[in-house]
C-alpha positions in Angstrom: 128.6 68.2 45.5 124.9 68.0 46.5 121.4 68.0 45.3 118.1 68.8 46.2 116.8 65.6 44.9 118.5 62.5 43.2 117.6 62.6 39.6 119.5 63.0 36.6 119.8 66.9 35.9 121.1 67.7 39.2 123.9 65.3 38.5 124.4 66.9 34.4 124.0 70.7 35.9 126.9 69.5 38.4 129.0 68.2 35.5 128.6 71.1 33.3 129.2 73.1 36.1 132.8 71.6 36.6 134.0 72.2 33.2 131.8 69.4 30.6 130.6 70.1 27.3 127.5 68.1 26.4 127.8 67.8 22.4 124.8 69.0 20.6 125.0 66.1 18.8 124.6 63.5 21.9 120.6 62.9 22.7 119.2 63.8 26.2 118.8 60.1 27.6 122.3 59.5 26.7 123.3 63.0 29.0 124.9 61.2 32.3 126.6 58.7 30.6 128.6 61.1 29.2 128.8 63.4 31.6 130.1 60.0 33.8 132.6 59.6 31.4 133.7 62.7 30.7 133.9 64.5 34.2 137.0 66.4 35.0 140.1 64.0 35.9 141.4 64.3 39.4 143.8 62.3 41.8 141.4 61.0 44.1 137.7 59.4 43.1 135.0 62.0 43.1 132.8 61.9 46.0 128.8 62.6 45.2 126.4 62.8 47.8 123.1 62.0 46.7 120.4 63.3 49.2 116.9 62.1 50.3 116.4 59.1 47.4 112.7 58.2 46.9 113.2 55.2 44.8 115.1 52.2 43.6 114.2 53.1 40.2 115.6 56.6 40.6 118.8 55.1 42.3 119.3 52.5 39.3 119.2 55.4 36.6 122.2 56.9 38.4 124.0 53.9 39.5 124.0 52.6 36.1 126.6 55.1 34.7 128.7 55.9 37.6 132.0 53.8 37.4 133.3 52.6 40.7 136.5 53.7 40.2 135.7 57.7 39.2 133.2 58.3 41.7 132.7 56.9 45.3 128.8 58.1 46.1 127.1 58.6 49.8 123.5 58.0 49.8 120.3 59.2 52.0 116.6 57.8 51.5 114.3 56.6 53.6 113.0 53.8 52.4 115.7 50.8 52.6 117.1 50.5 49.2 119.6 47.8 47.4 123.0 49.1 46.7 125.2 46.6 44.7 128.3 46.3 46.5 127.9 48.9 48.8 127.4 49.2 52.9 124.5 50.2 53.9 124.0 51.7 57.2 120.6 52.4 59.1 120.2 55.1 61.4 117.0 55.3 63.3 115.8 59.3 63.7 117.0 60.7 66.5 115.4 60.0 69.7 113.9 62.5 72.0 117.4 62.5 73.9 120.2 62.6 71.3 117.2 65.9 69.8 117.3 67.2 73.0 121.5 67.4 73.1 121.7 69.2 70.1 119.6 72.0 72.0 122.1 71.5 75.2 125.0 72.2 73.0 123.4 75.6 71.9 122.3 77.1 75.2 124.7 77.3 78.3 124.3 75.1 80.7 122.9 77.0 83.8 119.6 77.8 81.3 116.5 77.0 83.7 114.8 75.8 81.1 117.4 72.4 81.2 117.8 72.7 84.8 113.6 72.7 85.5 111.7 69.1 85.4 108.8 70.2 83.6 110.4 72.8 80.8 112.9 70.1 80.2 110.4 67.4 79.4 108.2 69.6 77.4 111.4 70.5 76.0 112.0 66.6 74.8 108.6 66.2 73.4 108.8 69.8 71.4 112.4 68.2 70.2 111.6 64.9 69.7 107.4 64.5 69.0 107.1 67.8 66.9 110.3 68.5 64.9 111.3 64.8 64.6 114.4 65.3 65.6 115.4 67.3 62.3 119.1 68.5 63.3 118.1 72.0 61.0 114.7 72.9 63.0 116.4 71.7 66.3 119.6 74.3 65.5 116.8 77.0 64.7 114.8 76.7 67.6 118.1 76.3 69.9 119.5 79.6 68.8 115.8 81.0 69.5 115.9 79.8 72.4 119.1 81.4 73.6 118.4 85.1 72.0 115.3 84.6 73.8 116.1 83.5 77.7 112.7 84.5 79.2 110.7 82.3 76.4 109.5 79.4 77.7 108.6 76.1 76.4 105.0 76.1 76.8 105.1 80.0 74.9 107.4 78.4 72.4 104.6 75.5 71.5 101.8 77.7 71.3 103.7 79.9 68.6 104.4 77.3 66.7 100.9 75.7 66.9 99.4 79.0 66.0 101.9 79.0 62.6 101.3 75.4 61.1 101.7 76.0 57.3 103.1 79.3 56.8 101.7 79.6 53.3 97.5 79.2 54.1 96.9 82.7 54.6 100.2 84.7 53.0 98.8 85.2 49.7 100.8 83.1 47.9 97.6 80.6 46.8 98.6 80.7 43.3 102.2 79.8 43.9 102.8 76.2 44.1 104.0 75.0 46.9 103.3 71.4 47.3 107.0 70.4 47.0 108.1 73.0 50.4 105.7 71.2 52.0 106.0 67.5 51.0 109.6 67.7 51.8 109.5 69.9 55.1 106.8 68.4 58.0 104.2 71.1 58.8 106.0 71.4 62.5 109.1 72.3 60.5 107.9 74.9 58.6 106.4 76.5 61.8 109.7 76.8 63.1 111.1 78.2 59.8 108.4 80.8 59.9 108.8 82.1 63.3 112.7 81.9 62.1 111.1 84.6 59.3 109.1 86.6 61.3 111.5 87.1 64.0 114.0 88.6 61.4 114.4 92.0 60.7 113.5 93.8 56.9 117.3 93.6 56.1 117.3 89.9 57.4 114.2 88.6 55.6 115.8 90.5 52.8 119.0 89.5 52.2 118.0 85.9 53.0 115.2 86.0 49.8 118.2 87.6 47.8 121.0 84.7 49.1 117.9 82.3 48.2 117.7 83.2 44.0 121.4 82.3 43.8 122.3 78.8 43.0 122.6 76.3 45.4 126.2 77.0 45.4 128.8 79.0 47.6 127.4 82.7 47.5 130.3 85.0 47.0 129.7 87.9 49.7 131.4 90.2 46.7 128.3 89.6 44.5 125.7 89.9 47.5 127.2 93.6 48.4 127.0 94.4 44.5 123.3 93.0 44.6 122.5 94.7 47.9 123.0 98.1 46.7 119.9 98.0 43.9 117.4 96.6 47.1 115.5 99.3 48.3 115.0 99.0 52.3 118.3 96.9 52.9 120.3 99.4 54.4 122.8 96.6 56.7 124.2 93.6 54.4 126.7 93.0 56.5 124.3 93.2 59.6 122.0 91.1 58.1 124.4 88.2 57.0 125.1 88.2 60.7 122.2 88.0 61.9 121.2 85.1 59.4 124.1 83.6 60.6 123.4 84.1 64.0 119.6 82.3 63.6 121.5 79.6 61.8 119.9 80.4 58.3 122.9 80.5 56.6 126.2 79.3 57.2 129.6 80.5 56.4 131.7 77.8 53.9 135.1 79.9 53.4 136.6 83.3 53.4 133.7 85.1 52.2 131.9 82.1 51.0 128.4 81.1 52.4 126.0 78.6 51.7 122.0 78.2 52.3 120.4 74.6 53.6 118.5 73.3 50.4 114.8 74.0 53.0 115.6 77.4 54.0 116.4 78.2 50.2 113.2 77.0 49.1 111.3 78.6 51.7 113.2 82.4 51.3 111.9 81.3 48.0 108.9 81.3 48.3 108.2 84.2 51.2 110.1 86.9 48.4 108.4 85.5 45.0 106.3 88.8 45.2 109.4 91.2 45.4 110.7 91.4 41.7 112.9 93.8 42.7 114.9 91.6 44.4 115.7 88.9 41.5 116.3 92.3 39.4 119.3 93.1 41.8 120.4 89.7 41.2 120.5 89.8 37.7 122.5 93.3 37.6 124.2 92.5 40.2 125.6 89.3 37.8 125.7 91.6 34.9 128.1 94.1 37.2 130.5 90.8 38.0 130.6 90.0 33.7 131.4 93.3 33.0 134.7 93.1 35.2 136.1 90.0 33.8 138.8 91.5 31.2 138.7 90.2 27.6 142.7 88.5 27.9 142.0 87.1 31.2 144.9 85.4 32.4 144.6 82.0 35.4 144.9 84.3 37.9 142.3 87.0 37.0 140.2 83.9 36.3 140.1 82.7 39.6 138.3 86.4 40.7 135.6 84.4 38.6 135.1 81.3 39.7 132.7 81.8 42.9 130.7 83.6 40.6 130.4 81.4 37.5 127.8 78.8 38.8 125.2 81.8 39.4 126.0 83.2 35.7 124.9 79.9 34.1 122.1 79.2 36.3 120.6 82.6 35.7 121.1 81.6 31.5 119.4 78.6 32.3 116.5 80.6 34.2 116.4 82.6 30.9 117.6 85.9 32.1 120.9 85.5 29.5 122.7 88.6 28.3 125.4 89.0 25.8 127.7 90.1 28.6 126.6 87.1 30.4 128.2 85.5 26.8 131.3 87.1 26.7 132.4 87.0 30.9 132.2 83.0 30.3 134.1 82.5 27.6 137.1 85.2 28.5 136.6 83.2 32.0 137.0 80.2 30.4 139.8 80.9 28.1 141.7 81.9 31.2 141.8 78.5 32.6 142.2 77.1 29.7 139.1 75.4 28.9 138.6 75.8 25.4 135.8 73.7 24.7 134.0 75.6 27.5 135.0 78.4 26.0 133.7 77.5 22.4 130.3 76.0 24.2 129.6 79.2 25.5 130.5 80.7 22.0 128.2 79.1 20.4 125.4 79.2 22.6 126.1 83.2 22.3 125.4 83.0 19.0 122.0 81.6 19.3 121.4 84.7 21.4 122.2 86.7 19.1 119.9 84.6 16.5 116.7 84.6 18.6 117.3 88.4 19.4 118.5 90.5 17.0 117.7 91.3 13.6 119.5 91.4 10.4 122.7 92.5 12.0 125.1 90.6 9.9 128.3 92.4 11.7 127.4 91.9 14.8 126.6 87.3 13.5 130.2 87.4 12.0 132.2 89.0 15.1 130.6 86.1 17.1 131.3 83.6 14.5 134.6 84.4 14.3 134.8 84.3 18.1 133.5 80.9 18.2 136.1 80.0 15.2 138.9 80.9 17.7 137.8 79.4 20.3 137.2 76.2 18.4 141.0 76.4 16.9 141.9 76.6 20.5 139.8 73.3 21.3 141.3 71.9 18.6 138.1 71.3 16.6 139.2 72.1 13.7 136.0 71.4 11.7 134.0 73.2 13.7 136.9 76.4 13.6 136.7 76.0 9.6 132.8 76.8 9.7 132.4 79.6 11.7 135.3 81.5 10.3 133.7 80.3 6.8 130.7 81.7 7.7 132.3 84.9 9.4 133.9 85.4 5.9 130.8 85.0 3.9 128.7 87.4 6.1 131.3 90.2 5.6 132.0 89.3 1.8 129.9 93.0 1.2 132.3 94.8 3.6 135.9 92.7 2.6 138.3 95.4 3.7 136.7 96.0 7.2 139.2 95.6 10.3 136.8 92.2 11.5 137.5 90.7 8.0 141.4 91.3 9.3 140.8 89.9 12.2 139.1 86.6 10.8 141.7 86.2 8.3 144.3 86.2 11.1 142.7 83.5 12.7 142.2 81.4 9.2 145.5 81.8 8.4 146.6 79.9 12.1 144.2 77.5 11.3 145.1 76.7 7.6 148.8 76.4 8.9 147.7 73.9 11.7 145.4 71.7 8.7 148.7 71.6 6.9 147.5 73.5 4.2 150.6 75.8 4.0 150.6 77.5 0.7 146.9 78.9 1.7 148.1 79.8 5.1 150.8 82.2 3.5 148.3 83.8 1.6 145.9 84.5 4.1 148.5 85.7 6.5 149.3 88.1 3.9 146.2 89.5 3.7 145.6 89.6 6.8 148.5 91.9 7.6 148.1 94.1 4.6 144.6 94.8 6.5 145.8 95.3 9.8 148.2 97.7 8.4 145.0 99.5 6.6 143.2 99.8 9.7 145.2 99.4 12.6 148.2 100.9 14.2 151.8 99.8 13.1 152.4 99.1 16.9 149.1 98.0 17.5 148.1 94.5 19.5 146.0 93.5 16.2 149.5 93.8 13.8 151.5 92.4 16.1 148.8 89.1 15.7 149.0 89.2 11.8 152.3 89.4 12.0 152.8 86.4 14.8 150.4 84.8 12.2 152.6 85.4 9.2 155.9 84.0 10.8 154.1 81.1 12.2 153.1 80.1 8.4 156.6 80.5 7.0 158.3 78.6 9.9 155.7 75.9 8.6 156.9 76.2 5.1 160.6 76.6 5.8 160.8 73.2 8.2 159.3 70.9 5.0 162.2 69.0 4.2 162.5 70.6 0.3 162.6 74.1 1.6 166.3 75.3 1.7 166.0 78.7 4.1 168.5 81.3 3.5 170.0 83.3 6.5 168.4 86.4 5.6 165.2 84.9 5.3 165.5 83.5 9.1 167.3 87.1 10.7 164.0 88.8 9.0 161.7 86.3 10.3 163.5 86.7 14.0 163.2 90.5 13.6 159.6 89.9 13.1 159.0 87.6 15.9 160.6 89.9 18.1 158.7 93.2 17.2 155.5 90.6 18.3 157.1 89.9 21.2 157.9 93.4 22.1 153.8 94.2 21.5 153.2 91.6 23.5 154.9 93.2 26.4 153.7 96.4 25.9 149.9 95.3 25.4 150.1 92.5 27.6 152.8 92.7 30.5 150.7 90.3 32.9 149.8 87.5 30.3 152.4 85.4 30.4 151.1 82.6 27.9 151.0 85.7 25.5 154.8 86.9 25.4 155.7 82.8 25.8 153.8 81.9 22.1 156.3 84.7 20.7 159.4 83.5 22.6 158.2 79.7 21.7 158.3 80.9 17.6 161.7 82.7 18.5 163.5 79.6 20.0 162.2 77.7 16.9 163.9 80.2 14.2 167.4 80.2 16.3 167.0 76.3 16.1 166.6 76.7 12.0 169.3 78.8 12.2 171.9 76.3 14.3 172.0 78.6 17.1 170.2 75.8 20.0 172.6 77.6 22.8 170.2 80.8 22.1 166.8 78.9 21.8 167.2 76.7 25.0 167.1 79.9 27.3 164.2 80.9 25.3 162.3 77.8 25.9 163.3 77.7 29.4 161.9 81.5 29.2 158.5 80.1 28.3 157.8 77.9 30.7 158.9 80.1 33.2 156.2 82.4 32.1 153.4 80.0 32.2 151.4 79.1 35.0 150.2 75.3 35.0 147.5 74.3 34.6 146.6 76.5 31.5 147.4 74.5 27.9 150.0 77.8 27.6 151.8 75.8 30.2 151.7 72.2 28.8 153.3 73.9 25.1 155.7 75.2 26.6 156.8 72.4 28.5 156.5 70.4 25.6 158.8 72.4 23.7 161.8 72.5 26.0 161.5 68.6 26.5 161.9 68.3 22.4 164.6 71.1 22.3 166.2 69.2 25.5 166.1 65.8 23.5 167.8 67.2 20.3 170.6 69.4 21.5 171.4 68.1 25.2 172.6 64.2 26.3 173.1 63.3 29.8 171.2 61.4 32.8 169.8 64.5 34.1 168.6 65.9 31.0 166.6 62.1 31.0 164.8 62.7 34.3 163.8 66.9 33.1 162.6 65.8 29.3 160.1 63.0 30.9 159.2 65.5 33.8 158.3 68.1 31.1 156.6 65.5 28.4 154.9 64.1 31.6 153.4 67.9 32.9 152.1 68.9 29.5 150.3 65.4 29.0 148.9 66.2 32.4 148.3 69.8 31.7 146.5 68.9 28.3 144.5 66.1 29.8 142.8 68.5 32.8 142.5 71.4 30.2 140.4 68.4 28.3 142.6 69.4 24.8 142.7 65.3 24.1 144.2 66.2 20.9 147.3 67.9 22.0 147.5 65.5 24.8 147.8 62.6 22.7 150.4 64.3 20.5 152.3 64.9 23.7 151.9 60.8 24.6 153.3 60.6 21.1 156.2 62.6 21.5 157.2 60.8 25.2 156.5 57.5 23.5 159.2 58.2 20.9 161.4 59.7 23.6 161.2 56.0 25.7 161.7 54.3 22.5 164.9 55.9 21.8 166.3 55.8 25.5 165.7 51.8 24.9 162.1 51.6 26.5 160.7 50.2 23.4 157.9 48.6 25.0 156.4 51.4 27.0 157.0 53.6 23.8 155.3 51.8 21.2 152.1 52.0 24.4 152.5 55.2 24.8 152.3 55.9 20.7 149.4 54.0 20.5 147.5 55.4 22.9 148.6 59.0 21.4 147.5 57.6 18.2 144.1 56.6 19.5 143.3 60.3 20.9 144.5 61.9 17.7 142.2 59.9 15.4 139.3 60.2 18.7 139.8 64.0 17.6 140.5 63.9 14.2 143.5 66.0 14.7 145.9 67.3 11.7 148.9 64.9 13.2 146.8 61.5 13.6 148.3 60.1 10.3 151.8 61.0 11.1 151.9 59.8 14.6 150.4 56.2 13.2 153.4 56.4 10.5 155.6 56.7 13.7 154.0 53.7 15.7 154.5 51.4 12.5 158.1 52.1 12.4 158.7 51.2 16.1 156.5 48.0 15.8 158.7 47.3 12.7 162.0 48.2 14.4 160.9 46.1 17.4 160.0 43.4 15.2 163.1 43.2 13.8 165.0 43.3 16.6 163.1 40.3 18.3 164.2 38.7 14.8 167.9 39.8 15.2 167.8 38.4 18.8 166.7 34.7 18.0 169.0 34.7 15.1 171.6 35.8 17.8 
């Protein structure tokens, strides 16, 4: 991961980029210490190179909240600066020679212009004196060089002397561009401007378009979609080649390619006056959003993820869209990543707020989208306002198919707060007005009625209810006809049909019938695709259904593989909540297979997250850790007694 400077936001845009939410609530100077401490887990320490450091005051802000142990970092500056328990190695620029080999790697080796005394030693001085033994310039003037065999030295110099700053006399006087030039020598830029001028329209083109995307990979998908609104670029592919070819752009992957931080500034600056070319960007972007489906599963997602870094860095340019909105947060809720999902949720609603007027419809449909994506996240406050508002907003319009829709989702939410008896009731009128305005086989039913099975599975597990056998076989007939929607509407979505078949294990497990529920569960995780949170439920469900109905060794080593995967799955996915109710349940597990210690560690720390999150659960899982402390306790007693 790079940046054009080392400062903070470089570092912050990076973060967000991978995945963290910044809290409205935390201020700006307290940004990178959170972003630090919050950035995606992974194996291995993340690696951050941090290029071209002025200062040691602008390499303290940064060291200051990077933990040795999350992130290993690899530092350019000129000047010398201190580095607390770090190596610092100085390299001298490159001398005349070493410049000069850069060129002999480029051109073959019977070129005259090596071979002949004089060429070669104005050769030396062009690579060493002039460019000062910049490895970019001396790629760029070695491939000129080589498309060019007659040029010679001498001809070479004189075009580049007769270029100096490329911006004097190109009408761009009222463009700033102090910072192109403070960065790149003079020399330099002569050399990227002969670069320009010897590039065809298409070239010059496609380079000014590769230029507005972010400093990130450039997904050759969204520069063909962007090409076709340019007027005049008739050859993309033509073009990339023969940026390629000039060594203006370089190829990172399978369709991937990447821009030097220089030349992107510079393409920047040479196209500022051809608007039409950041307008093919933009729909170009807006084409890409449009083709992300609503239920995006992992794999669609991954269509996605080139493209993603250029969708929020055009928002933060302030060319946002609602479809710019929605793509990120059906992108988002395919991986999993809720609470990216929810950000961007929220930030659509502003949108919506500093654009539109008085449409009250259009403010509740995105509340309510924010609500679910919040329930997701597990932030249940958060989900209780915006389907609260949602609710309010549509109070004039109560029998409308979105009030269905946000009653559905209350009614999931009020079963997860643990307040049952409301969750029944807004189930139930939820599905009365899905049955109003949607059909009986319809994905929206099948959602009320998932809705309405989940509440009554709560109710019928408290420990007064007394379930009757028809009321279970009803309930199963239910789940089913979900499941079957589920299939219908959704035959790719795995994590969809594997929440039904989750709630179906559960009622054959109320019934006494755990020979027909562990397929079921094993069903489930078969469907899901780690590491989507769909994934780490079901894995967490088997391992429970595994502990209560099935003894053995083996069964040991498969119910602390699964525990172990969802913790895992939760804690990438960033859900701390769920992950801690997970560390909960595997605590419990080593606790009862004798590994008392590591239990009661593995409880507390559950406990920890839970409160951290104030999740529904946090009081019971604190119940559990006082009983083991107790039982330990007592035990320790029994043994000295012994």
């Amino acid at each position: 991961m790079f940046s054009d400077r080392l400062c903070v936001s470089p570092i912050i845009e990076t973060a967000i980029e991978h995945g963290v939410t910044i809290p409205n609530t935390i201020g700006v100077k307290r940004h990178l210490r959170y972003c630090t401490k919050n950035w995606p887990h992974a194996p291995h320490p993340v690696l951050l190179i941090l290029d071209n450091v002025d200062t040691q005051a602008e390499l303290d802000a940064c060291l200051k909240w990077m933990p040795a142990d999350r992130f290993k970092l690899l530092i350019t500056a000129r000047p010398l600066l201190q580095v607390p328990q770090g190596e610092v190695i100085v390299l001298r620029p490159l001398s005349a020679d070493k410049a000069l080999t850069i060129i002999e790697e480029i051109l073959p080796s019977n070129d005259l212009r090596l071979i002949n005394e004089n060429e070669r030693t104005a050769l030396m001085e062009l690579c060493g004196t002039f460019l000062g033994g910049l490895p970019l310039a001396l790629k760029i003037v070695g491939q000129t060089l080589k498309d060019e065999i007659y040029l010679n030295i001498a001809d070479l110099n004189n075009q580049l002397q007769a270029v100096k700053n490329p911006f004097n006399s190109s009408g761009l006087a009222d463009v700033d561009t102090a910072g192109m030039v403070d960065n790149v020598k003079q020399n330099v830029l002569a050399v990227f401007e002969l670069s320009w001028q010897a590039l065809t329209t298409d070239g010059q083109m496609l380079g000014g378009l590769i230029s507005l995307l972010a400093p990130a990979q450039v997904p050759w998908p969204l520069v063909q979609e962007a090409a076709q609104n340019i007027d005049g670029l008739t050859n993309p592919a033509g073009a990339c080649a023969e940026l390629r070819k000039a060594s203006l752009l370089r190829r990172t992957d399978k369709d991937q390619f990447q821009m030097h931080r220089l030349l992107r500034r510079f393409f920047q600056l040479k196209v500022q006056s051809l608007p039409d070319i950041a307008d093919s960007k933009h729909k170009a972007l807006l084409t890409m959003c449009c083709q992300v489906p609503e239920r995006c599963d992992y794999s669609k997602a991954q269509d996605f993820v080139s493209v993603e870094p250029h969708v929020t860095a055009a928002i933060r340019e302030g060319r946002e869209t609602p479809e710019f909105y929605q793509a990120l947060q059906y992108y988002f809720l395919g991986r999993g990543l809720y609470g990216q999902a929810y950000h961007w949720s929220v930030e659509a609603i502003k949108h919506h707020q500093k654009n539109s007027v008085n449409d009250h419809e259009k403010l509740a449909y995105l509340h309510k989208l924010a609500g679910e994506r919040a329930h997701l996240a597990i932030m249940t406050g958060d989900a209780l306002q915006h389907l609260q508002t949602a609710r309010d907003l549509l109070n004039k319009q109560p029998n409308s198919k979105l009030m269905a829709q946000v009653m559905v989702v209350l009614a999931a939410l009020q079963r997860e707060m643990g307040q049952l008896d409301e969750a029944e009731v807004s189930s139930q009128t939820a599905l009365e007005l899905c049955y109003e305005h949607f059909a009986a086989d319809s994905l929206e039913v099948a959602e009320a009625k998932l809705t309405q099975a989940a509440a009554k599975y709560a109710h019928l597990r408290q420990p007064t209810a007394s379930p009757s056998r028809p009321d279970l076989e009803r309930l199963e007939v239910l789940v089913q006809e979900v499941l079957h929607a589920r299939e219908r509407h959704c035959p790719e979505n795995g994590g969809s049909q594997a929440e039904a078949i989750n709630l179906l294990a559960k009622f054959y497990e109320l019934m006494g019938k755990p020979d027909e529920a562990l397929p079921l569960y094993r069903r489930a995780v078969a469907l899901t695709e780690s590491p989507h949170p769909d994934a780490a439920i079901a894995r967490n469900n088997l391992a429970k259904a595994l502990e209560k109905h099935v003894s053995g060794q083996d069964n040991v080593k498969e119910i602390e593989q699964m525990y172990c995967q969802a913790v895992d799955i939760f804690d990438k996915a960033e859900i701390l909540g769920n992950k801690g109710w997970c560390q909960h349940n595997l605590g419990l597990f080593y606790a009862a297979q004798g590994r008392v210690e590591d239990g009661i560690a593995l409880v507390d720390k559950g406990c920890t997250l839970l409160r951290q999150e104030n999740h529904p659960l946090a009081e019971l899982c604190k119940e559990h850790l006082e009983t083991l402390r107790l039982h330990e306790a007592g035990q320790e007693q029994h043994d000295v007694s012994s």
